[in-house]
C-alpha positions as CSV (number, residue, x, y, z in Angstrom):
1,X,14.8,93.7,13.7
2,X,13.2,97.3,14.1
3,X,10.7,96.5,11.2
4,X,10.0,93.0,12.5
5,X,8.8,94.1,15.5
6,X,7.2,96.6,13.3
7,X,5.3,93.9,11.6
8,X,4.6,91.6,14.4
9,X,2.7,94.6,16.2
10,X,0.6,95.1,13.4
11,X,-0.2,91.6,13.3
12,X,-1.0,91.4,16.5
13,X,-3.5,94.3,16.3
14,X,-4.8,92.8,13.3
15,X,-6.0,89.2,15.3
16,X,-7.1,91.5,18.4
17,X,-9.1,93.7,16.5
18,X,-10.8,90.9,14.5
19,X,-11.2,88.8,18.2
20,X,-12.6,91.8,19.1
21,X,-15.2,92.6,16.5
22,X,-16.5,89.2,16.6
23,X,-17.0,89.3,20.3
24,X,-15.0,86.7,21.2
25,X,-12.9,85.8,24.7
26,X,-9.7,85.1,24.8
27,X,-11.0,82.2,26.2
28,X,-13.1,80.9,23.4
29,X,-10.0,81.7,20.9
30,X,-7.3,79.5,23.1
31,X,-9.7,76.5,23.0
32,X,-10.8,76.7,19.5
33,X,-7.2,76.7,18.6
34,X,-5.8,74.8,20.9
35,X,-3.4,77.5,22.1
36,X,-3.1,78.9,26.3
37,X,-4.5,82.0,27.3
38,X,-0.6,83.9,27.5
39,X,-0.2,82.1,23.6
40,X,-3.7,84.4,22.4
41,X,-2.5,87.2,24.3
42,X,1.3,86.9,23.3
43,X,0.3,86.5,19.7
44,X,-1.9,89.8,19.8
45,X,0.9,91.4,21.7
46,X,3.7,91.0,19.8
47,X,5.4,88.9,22.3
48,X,6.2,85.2,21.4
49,X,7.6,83.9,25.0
50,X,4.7,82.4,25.7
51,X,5.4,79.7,22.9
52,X,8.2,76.7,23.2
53,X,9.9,77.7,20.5
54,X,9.8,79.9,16.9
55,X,7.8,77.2,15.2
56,X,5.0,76.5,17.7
57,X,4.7,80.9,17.5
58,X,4.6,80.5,13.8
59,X,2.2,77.7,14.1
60,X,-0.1,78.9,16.7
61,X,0.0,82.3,14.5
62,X,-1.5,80.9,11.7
63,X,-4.2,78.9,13.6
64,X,-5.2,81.9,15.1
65,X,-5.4,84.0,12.2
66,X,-7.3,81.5,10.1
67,X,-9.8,80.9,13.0
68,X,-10.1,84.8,12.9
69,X,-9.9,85.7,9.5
70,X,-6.8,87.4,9.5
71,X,-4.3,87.3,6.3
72,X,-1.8,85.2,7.1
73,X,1.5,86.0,9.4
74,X,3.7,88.0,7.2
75,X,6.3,86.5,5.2
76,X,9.4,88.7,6.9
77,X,7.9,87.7,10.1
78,X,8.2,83.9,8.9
79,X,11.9,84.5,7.8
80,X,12.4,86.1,11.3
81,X,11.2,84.0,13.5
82,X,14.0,80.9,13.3
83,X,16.6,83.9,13.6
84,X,16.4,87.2,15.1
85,X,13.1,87.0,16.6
86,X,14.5,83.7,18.7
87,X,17.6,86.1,19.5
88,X,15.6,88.6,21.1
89,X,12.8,86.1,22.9
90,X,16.1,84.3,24.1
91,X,18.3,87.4,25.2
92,X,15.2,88.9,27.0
93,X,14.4,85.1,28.7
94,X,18.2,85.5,30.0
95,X,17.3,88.9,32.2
């Protein structure tokens, strides 16, 4: 899980810094790809709560990267997501 997280933060840097560099607001990002303020700011965050469920992360994930420019979501974080990544959203949603 450690080295999900791991990944997911890097990721997440990865779109902010490109958002960044490009000059671009959260704002314009969420309507170009169709994705809610707290989705953009999840996604470069590490924190997937914002999204329904593990598929609409993964989903809205590779939107945004491809809008950006970013490599695509990494493929452990892909394996993750339907299983310990939904474990952890769900057991922090429970507090």
């Amino acid at each position: 899980m450690r080295d999900v997280q791991l990944q997911l933060r890097e990721f997440g840097r990865a779109l902010r810094n490109a958002r960044v560099q490009q000059q671009l607001s959260v704002d314009d990002a969420s309507k170009e790809c169709l994705l809610s303020d707290r989705q953009i700011l999840g996604l470069e965050g590490a924190d997937l709560r914002p999204f329904y469920s593990p598929r609409y992360a993964l989903r809205g994930a590779e939107r945004y990267a491809k809008y950006l420019g970013v490599a695509p979501v990494p493929h452990a974080c892909i394996a993750s997501f339907g299983t310990e990544v939904l474990t952890a959203t769900a057991s922090i949603n429970a507090r």
